[in-house]
Phi, psi and omega in degrees: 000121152317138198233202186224123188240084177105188192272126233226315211177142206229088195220099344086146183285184152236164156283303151232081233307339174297316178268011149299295189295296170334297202281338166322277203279357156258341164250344188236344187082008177259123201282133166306123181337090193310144168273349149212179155331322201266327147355071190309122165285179178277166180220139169262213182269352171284334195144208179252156134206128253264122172234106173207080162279153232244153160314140187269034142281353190309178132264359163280352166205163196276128205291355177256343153352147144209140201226144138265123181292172160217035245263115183281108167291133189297310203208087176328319195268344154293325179303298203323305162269014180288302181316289170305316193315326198238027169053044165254147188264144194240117173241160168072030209287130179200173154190144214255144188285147197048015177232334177128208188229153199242145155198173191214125184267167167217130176298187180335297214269008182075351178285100162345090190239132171267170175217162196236112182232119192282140168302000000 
């Protein structure tokens, strides 16, 4: 059987899909989905994958759609204070045996991005 081994593409509305992206990729490390060539995309340990918010008006996907991200960390606990550092508030802090540690942030726009660092 065939698997899906990562985060393939990420795609969701915005209010403002630019300072979205901005704040993604300045607190989080992620490059926004290039728009040419000269464009790095992100790349995980899997490959690239596609960060791209969408007008919250697109028709590319049904408007009723809702996500929580889930994004995996080497050392949760350096993120974290990177994170508090830049006055973003940290919820939900756990952690479950054999699978790892969990916390959970929310961006600009109130959208849930859980982070992960695997046991």
């Amino acid at each position: 059987m065939e698997k899906v081994t990562g985060i393939g593409g990420v795609f969701f509305r915005a209010r403002d899909p630019e300072a979205l992206k901005a704040w993604y990729q300045d607190h989080l490390g992620i490059n926004p989905a290039p728009t040419d060539m000269k464009m790095q995309p992100w790349r995980s340990d899997e490959g690239v994958v596609v960060f791209a918010p969408f007008a919250v008006d697109t028709d590319y996907f049904s408007a009723e759609k809702t996500f929580m991200l889930n994004f995996r960390v080497a050392n949760l606990d350096r993120m974290l204070a990177q994170l508090r550092d830049a006055g973003i508030a940290v919820s939900h802090e756990l952690a479950m045996d054999g699978i790892g540690r969990f916390a959970r942030i929310h961006d600009p726009e109130g959208n849930p991005v859980e982070l992960w660092e695997p046991a």
